[in-house]
DSSP file (Angstrom, degrees, kcal/mol; ACC not computed):
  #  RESIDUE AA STRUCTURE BP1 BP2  ACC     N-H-->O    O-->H-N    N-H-->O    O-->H-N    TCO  KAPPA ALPHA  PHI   PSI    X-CA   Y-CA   Z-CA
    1    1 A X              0   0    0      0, 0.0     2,-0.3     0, 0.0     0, 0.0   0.000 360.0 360.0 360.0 134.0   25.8   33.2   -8.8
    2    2 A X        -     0   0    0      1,-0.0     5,-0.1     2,-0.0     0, 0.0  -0.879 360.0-100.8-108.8 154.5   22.9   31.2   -7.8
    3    3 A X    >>  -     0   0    0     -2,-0.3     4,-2.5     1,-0.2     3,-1.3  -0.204  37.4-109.1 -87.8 170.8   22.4   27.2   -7.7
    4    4 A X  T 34 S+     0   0    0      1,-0.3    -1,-0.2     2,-0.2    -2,-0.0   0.423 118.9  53.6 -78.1  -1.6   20.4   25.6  -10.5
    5    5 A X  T >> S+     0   0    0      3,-0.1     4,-2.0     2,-0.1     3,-0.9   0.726 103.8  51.2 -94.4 -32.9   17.5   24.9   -7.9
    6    6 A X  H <> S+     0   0    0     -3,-1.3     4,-2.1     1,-0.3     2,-0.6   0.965 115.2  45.3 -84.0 -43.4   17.2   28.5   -6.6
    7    7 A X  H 3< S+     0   0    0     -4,-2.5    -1,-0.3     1,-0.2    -3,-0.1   0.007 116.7  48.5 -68.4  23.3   16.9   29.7  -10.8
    8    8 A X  H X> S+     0   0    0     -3,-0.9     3,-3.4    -2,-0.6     4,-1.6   0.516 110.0  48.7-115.3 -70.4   14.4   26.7  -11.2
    9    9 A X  H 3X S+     0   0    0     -4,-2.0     4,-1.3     1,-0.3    -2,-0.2   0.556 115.4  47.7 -70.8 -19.9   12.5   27.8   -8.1
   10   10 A X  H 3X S+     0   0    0     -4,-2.1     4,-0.8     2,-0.2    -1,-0.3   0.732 112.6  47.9 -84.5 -29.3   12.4   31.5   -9.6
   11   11 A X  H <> S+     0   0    0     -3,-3.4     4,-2.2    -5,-0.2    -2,-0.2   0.843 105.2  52.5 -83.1 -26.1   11.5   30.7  -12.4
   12   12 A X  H  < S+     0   0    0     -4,-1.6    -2,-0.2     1,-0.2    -3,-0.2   0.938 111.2  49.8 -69.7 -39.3    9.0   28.7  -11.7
   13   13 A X  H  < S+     0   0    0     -4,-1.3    -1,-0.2    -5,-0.2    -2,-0.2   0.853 118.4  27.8 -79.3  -9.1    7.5   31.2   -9.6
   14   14 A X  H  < S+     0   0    0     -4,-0.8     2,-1.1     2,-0.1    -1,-0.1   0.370  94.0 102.2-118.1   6.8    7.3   34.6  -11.7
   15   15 A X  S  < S-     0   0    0     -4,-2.2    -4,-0.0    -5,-0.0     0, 0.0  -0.775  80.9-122.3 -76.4 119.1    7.1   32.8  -15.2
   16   16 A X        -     0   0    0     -2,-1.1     2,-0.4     1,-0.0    -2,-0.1  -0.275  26.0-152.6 -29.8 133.2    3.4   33.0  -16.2
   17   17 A X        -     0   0    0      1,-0.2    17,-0.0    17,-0.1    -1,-0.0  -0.993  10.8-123.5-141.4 137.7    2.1   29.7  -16.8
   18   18 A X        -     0   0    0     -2,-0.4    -1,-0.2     1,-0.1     3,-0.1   0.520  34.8 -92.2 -50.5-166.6   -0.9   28.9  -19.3
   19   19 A X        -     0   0    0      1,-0.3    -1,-0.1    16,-0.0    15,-0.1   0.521  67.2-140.4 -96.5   4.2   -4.2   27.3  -18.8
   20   20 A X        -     0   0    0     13,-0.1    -1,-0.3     1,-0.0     2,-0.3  -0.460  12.6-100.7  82.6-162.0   -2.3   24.0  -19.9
   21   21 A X        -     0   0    0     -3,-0.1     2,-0.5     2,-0.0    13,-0.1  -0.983  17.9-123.2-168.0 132.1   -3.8   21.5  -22.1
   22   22 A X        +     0   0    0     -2,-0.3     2,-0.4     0, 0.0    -2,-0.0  -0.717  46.2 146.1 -90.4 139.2   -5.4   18.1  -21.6
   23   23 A X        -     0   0    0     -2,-0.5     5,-0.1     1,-0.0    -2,-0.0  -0.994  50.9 -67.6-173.1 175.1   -3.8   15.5  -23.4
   24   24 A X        -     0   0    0     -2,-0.4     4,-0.1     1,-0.1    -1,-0.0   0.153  42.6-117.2 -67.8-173.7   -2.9   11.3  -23.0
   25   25 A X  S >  S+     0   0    0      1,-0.2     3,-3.0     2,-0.2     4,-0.5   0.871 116.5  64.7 -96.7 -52.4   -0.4   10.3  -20.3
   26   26 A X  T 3  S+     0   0    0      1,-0.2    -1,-0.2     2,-0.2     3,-0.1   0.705 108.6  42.1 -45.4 -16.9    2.0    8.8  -23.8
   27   27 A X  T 3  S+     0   0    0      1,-0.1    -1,-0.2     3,-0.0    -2,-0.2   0.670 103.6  78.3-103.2 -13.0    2.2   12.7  -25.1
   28   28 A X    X   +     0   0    0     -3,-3.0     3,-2.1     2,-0.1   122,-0.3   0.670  62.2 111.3 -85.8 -17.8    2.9   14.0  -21.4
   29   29 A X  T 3  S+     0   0    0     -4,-0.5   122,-0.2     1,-0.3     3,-0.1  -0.249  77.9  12.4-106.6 165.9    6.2   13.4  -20.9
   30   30 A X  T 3  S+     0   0    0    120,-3.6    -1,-0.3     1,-0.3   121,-0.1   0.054 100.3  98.4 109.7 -42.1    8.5   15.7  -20.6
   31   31 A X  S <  S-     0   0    0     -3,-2.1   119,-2.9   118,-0.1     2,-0.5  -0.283  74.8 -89.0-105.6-168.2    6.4   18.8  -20.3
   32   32 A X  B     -A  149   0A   0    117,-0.2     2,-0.3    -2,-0.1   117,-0.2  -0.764  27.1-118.7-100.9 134.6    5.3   20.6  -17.3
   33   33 A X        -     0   0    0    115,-2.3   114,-2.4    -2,-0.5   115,-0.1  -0.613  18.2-163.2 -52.7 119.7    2.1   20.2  -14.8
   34   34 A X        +     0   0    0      1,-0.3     2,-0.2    -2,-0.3    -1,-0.1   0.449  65.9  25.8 -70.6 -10.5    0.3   23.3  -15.1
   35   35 A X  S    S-     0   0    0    110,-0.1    -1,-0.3   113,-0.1     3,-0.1  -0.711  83.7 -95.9 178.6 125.3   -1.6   22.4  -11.8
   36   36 A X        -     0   0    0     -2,-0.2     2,-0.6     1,-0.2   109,-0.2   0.552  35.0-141.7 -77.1 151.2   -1.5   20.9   -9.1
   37   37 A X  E     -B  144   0B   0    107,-1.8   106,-2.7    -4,-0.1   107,-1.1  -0.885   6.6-155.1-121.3 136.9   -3.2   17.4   -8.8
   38   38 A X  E     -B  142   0B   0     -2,-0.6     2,-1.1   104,-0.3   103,-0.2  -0.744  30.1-101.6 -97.4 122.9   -4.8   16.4   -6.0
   39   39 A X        -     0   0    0    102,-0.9   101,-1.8    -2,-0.5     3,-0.1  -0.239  29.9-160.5 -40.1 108.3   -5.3   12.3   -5.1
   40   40 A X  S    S+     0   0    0     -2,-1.1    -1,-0.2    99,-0.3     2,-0.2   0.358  71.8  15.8 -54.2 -12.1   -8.8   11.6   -6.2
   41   41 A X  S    S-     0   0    0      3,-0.0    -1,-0.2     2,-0.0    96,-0.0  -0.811  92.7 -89.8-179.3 121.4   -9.0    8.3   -4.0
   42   42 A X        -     0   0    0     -2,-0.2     2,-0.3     3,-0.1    96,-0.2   0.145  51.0-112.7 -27.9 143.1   -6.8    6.7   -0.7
   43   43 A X  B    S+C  137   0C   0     94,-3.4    93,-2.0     2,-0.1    94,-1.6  -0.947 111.6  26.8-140.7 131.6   -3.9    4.5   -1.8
   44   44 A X  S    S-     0   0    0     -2,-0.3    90,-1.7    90,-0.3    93,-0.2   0.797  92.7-145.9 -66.3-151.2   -4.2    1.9   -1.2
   45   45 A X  S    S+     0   0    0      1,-0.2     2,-0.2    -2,-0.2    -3,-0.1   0.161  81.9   8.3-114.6  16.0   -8.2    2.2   -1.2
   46   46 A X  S    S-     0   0    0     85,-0.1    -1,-0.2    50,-0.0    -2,-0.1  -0.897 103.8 -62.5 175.3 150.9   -8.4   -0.4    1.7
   47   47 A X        -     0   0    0     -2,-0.2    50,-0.7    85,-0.2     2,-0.5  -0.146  61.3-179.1 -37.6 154.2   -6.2   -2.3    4.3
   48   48 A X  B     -DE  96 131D   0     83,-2.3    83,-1.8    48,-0.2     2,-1.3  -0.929  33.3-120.1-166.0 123.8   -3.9   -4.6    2.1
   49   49 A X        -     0   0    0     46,-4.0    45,-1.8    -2,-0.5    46,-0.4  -0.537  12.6-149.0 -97.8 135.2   -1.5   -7.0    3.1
   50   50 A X  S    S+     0   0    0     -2,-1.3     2,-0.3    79,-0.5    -1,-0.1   0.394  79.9  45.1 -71.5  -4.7    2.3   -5.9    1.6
   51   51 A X  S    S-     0   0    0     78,-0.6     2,-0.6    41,-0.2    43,-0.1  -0.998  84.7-104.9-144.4 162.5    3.3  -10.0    1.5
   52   52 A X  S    S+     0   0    0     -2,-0.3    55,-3.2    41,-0.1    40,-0.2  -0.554  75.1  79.9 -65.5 110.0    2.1  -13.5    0.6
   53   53 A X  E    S-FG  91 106E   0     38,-2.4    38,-2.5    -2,-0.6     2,-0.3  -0.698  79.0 -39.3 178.2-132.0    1.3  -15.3    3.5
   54   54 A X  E     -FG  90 105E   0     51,-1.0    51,-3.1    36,-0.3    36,-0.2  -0.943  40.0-138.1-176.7 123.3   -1.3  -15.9    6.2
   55   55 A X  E     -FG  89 104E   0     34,-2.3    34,-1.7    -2,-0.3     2,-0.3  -0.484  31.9-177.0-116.2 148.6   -3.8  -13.1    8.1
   56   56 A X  E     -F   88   0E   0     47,-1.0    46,-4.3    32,-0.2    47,-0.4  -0.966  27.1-100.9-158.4 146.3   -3.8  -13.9   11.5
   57   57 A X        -     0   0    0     30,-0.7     3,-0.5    27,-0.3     4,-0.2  -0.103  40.9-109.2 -55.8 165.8   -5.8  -12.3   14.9
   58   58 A X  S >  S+     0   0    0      1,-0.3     3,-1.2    42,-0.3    68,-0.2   0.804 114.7  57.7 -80.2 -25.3   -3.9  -10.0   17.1
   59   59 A X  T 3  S+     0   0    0      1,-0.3    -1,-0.3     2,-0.0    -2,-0.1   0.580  96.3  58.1 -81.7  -6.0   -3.8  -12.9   19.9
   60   60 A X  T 3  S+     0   0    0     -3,-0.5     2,-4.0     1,-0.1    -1,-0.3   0.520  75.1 115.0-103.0   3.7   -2.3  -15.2   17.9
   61   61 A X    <   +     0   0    0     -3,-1.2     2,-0.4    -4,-0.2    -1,-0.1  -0.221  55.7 103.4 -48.4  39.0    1.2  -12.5   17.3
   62   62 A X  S >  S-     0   0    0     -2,-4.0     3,-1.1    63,-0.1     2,-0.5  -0.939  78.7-116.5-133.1 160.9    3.5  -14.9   19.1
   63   63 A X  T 3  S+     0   0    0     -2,-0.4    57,-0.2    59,-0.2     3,-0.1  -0.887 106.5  31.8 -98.7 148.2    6.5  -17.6   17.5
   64   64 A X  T 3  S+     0   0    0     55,-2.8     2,-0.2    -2,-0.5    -1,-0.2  -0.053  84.8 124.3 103.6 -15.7    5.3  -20.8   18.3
   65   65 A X  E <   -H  119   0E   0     -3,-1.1    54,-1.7    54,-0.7     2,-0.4  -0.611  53.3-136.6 -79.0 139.5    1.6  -20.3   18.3
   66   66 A X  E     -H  118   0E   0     52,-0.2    52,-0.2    -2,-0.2     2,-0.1  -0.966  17.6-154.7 -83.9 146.0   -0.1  -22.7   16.0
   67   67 A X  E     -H  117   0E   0     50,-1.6    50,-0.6    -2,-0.4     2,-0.5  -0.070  20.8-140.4 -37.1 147.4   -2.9  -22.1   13.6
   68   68 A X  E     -Hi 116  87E   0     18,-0.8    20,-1.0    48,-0.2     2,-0.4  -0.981  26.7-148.8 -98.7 141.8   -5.6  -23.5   11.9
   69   69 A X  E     + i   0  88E   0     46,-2.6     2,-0.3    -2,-0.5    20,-0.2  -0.891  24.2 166.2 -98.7 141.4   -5.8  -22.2    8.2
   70   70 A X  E     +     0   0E   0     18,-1.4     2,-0.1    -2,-0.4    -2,-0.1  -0.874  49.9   3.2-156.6 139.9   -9.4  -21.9    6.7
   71   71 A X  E     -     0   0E   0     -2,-0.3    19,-1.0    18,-0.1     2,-0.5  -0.152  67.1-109.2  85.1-158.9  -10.0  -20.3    4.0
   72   72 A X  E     - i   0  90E   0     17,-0.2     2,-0.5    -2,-0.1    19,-0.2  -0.881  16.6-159.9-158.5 125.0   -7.8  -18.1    0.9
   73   73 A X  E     - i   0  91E   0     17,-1.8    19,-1.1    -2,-0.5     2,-0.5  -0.948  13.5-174.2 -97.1 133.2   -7.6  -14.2   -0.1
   74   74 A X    >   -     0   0    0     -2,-0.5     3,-2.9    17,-0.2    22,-0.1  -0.970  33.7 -94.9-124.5 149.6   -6.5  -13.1   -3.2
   75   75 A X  T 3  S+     0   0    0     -2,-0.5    20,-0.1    18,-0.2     3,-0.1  -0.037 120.4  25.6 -46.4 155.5   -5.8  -10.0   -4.7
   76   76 A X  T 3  S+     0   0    0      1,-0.3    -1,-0.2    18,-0.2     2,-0.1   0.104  94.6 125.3 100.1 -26.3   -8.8   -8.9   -6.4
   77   77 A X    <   -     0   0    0     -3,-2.9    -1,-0.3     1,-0.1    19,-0.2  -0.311  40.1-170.2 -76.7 138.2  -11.0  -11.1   -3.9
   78   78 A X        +     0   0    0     -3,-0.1    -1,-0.1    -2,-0.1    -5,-0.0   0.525  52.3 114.8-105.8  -9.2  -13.8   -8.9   -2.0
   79   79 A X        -     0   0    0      1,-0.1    17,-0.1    -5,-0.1    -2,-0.0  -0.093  49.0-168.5 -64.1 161.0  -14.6  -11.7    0.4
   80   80 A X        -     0   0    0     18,-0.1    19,-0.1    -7,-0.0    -1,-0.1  -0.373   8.7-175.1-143.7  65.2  -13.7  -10.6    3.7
   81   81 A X        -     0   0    0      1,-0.1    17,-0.2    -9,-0.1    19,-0.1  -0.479  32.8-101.2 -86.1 140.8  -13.8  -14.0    6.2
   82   82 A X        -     0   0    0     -2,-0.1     2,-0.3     1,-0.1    -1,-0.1  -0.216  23.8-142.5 -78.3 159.4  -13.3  -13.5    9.7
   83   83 A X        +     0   0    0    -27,-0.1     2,-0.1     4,-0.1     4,-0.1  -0.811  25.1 180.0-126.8  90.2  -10.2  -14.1   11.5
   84   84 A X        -     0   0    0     -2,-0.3   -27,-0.3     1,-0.1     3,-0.3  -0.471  43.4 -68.6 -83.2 164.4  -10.4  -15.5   15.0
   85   85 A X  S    S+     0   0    0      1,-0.2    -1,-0.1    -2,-0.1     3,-0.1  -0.215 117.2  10.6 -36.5 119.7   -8.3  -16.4   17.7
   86   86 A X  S    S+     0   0    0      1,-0.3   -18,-0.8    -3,-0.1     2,-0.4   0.482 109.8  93.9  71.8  23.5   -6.5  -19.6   16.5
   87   87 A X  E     - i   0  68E   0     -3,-0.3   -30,-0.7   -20,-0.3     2,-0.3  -0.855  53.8-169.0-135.1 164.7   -7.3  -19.5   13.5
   88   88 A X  E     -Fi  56  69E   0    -20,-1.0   -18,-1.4    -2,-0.4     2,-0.3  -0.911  17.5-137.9-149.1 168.7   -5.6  -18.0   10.1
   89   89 A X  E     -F   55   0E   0    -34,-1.7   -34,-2.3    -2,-0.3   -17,-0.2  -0.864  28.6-120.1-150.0 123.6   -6.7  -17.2    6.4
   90   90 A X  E     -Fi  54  72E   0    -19,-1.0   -17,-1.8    -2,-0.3   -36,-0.3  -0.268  46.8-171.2 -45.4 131.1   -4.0  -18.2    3.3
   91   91 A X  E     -Fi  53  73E   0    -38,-2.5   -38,-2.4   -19,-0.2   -17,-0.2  -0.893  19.7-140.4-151.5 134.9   -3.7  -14.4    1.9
   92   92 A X    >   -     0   0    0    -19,-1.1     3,-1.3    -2,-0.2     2,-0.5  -0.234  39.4 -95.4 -70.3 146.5   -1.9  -13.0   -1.6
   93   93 A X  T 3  S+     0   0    0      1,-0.2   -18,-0.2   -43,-0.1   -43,-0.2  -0.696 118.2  27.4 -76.7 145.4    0.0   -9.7   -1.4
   94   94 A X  T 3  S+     0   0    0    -45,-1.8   -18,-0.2    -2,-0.5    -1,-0.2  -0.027  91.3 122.9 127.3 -32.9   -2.5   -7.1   -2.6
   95   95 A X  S <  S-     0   0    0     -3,-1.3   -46,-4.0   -46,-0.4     2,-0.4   0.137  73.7 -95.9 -77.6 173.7   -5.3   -9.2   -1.4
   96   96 A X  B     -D   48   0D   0    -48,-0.2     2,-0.5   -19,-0.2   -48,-0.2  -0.651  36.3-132.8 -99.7 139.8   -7.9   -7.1    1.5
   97   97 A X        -     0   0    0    -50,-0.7   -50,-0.1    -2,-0.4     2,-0.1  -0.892  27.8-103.3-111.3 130.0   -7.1   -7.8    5.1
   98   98 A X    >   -     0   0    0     -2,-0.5     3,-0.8   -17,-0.2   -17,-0.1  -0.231  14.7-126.2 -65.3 165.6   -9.8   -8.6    7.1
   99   99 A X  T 3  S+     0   0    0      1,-0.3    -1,-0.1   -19,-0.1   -17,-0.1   0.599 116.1  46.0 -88.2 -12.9  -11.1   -6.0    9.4
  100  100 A X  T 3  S+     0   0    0    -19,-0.1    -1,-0.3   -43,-0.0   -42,-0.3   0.248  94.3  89.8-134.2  -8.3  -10.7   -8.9   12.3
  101  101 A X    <   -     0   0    0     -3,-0.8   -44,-0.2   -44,-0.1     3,-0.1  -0.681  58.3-167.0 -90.0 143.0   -6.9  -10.1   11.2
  102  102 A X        +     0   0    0    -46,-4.3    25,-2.5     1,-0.3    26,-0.5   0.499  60.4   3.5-128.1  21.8   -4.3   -8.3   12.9
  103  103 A X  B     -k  128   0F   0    -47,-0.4   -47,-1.0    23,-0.2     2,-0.3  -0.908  59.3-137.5-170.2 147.9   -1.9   -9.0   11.5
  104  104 A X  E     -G   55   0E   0     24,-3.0     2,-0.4   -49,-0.2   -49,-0.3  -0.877  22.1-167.6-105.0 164.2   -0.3  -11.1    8.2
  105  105 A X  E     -G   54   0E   0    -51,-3.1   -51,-1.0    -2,-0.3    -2,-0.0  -0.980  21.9 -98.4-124.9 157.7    2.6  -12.9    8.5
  106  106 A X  E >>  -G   53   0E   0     -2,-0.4     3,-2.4   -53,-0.2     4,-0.6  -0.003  12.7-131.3 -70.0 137.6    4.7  -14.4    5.9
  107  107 A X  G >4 S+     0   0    0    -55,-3.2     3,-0.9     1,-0.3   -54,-0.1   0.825 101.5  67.2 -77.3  -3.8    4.9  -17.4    4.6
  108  108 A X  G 34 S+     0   0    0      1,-0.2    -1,-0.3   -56,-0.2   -55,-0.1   0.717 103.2  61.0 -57.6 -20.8    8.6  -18.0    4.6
  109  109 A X  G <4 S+     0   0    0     -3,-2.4    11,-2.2     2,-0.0     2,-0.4   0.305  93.4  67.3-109.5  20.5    7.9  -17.9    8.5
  110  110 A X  E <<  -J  119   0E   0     -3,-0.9     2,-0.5    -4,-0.6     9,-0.2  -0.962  67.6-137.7-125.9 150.6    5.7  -20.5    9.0
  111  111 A X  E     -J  118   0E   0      7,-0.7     7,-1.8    -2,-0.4     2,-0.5  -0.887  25.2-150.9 -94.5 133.5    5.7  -24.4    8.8
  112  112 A X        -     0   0    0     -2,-0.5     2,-0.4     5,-0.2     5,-0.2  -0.856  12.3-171.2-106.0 128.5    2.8  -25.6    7.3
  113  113 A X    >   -     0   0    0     -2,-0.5     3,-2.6     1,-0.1    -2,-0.0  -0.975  60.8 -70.4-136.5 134.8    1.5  -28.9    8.2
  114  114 A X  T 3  S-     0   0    0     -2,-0.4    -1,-0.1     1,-0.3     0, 0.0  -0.011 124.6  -6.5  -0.7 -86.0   -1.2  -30.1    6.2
  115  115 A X  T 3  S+     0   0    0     -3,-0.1   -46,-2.6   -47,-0.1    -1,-0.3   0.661 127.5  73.1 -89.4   0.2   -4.3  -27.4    7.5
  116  116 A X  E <   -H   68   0E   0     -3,-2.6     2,-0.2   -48,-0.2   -48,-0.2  -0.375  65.2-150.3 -88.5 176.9   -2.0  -25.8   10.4
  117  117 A X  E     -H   67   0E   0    -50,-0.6   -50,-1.6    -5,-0.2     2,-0.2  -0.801  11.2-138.3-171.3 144.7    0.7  -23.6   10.5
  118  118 A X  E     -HJ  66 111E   0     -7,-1.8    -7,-0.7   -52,-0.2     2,-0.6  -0.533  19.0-145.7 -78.5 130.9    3.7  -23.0   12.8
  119  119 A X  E     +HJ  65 110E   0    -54,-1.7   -55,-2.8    -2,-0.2   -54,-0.7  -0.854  27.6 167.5-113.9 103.2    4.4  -19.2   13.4
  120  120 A X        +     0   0    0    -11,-2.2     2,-0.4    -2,-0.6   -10,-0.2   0.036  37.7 114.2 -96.5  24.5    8.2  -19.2   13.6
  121  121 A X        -     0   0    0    -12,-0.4   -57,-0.0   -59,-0.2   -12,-0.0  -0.917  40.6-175.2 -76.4 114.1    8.3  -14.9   13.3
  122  122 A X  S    S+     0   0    0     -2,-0.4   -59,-0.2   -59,-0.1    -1,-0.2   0.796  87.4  50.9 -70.3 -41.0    9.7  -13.8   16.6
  123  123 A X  S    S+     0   0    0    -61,-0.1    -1,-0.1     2,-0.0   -62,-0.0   0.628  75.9 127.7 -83.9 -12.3    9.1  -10.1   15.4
  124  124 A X        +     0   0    0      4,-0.1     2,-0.2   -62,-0.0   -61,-0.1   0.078  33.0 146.3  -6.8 109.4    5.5  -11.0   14.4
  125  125 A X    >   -     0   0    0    -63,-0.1     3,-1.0   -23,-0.0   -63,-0.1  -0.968  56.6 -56.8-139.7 164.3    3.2   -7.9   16.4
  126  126 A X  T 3  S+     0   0    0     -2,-0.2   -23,-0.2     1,-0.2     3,-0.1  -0.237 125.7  20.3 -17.3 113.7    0.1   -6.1   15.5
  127  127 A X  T >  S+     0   0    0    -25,-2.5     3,-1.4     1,-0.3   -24,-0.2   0.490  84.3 163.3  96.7  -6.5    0.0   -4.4   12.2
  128  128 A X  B <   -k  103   0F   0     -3,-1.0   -24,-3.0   -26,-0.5    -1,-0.3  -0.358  65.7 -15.9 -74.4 128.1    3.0   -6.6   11.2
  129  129 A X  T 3  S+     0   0    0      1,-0.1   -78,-0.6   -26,-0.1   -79,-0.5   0.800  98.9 113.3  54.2  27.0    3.0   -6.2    7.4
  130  130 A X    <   -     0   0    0     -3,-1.4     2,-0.7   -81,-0.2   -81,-0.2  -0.840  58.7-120.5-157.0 155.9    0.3   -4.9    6.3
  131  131 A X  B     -E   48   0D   0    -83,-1.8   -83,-2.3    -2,-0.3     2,-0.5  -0.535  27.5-128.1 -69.1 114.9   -0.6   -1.5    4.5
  132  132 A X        -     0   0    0     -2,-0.7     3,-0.2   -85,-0.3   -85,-0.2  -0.805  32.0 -89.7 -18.9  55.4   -3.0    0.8    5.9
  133  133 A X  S    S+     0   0    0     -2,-0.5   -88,-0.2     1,-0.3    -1,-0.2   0.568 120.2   1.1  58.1 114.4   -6.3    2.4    4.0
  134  134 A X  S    S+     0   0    0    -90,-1.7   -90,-0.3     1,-0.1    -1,-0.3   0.550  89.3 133.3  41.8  23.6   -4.5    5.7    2.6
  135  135 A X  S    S+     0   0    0     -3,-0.2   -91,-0.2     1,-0.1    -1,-0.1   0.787  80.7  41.6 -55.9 -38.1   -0.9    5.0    4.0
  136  136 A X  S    S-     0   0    0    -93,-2.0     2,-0.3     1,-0.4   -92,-0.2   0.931 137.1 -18.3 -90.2 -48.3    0.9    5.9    0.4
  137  137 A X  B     -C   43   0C   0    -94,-1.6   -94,-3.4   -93,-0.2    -1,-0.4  -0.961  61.3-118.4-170.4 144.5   -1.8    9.3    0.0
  138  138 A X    >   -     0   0    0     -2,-0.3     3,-3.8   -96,-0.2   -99,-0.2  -0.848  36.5-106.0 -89.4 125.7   -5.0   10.7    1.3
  139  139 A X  T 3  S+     0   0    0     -2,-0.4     2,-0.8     1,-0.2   -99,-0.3  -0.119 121.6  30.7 -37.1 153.2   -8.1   11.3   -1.0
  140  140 A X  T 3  S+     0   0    0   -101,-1.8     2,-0.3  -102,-0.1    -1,-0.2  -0.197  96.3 123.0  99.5 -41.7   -7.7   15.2   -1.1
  141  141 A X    <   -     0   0    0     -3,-3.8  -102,-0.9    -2,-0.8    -1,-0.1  -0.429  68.8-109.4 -53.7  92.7   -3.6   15.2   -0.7
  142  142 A X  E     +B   38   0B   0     -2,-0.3  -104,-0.3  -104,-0.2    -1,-0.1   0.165  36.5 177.1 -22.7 125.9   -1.4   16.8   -3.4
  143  143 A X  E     +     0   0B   0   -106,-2.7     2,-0.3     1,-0.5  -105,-0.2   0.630  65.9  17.7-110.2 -15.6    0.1   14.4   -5.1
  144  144 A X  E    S-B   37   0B   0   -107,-1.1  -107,-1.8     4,-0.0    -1,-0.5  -0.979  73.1-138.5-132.7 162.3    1.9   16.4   -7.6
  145  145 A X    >   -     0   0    0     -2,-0.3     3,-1.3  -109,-0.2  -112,-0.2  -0.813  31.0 -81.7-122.0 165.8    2.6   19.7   -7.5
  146  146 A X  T 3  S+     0   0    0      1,-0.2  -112,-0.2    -2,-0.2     3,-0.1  -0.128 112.1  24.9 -41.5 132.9    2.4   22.9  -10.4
  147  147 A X  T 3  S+     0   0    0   -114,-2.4    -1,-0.2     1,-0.3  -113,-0.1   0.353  81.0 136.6  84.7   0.9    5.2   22.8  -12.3
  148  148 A X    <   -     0   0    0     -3,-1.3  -115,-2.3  -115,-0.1     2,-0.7  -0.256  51.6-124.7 -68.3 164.1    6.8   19.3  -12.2
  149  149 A X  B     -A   32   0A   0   -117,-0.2     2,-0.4    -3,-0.1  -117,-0.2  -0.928  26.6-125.5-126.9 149.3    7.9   18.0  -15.1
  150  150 A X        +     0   0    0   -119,-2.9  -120,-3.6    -2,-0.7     2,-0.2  -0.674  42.6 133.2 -85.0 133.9    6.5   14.8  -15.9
  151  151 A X        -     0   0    0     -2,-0.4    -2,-0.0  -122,-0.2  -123,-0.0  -0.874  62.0 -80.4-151.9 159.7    8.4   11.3  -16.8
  152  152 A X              0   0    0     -2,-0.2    -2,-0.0     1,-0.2  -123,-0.0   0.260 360.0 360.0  13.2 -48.3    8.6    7.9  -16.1
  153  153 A X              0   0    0      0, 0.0    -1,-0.2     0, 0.0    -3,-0.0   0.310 360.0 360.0 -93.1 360.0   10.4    7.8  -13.0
């Protein structure tokens, strides 16, 4: 007797499989990928920070350091305002991390007083907390392979 994975894996490889059918994403589930799909575009499509909170330069990484805040990201926002040393920018999760922030940190871990802000994150480093330009998939990458069967989940 063989497990229900090795009889999936057997079938899937010596059943003939059609040229498939295009048809809406609402009819698909259920049935089987006829071929493989490839990502069409990085995810995300650009640096992104993964919480609500405050973009901040790589020299400024420490708890204790204060801030100045100027200025606000939000998802959807294309502006891209620089982030120097001492300095911070109010940023949404979603929102585009500037190419000069090096980090976000959250706002539960700061104090804000009126344009400052306290960075009370010891674990604050470089990189902290935000998503990388093609971290989830690379333009090219398989993202699903022949033969899945498609649902919800």
């Amino acid at each position: 007797m063989i497990s229900v994975a090795e009889a999936k894996h057997l079938l899937l490889e010596n059943l003939p499989f059609s040229q498939g059918m295009k048809m809406s994403l609402s009819e698909a589930s259920g049935r089987v990928l006829a071929a493989d799909i490839l990502a069409p575009v990085d995810h995300p499509a650009f640096d992104q920070t993964a919480v609500d909170g405050y973009a901040i330069h790589a020299d400024d990484c420490v708890a204790g350091k204060i801030v100045v805040v100027r200025g606000e990201i939000k998802a959807g926002d294309a502006a891209d305002p620089s982030v120097e040393p001492g300095y911070a920018v109010r940023i949404f999760t979603g929102a585009p991390v500037p190419d000069s922030a090096g980090a976000v940190v959250m706002q539960e871990l700061t104090e804000v007083n009126g344009k400052t802000i306290k960075i009370t994150d010891a674990g604050i480093r470089p990189g902290s907390n935000i998503r990388k330009k093609g971290e989830q998939i690379q333009q090219g990458q398989q993202a699903m392979r022949r033969g899945e069967i498609l649902n919800a989940i």
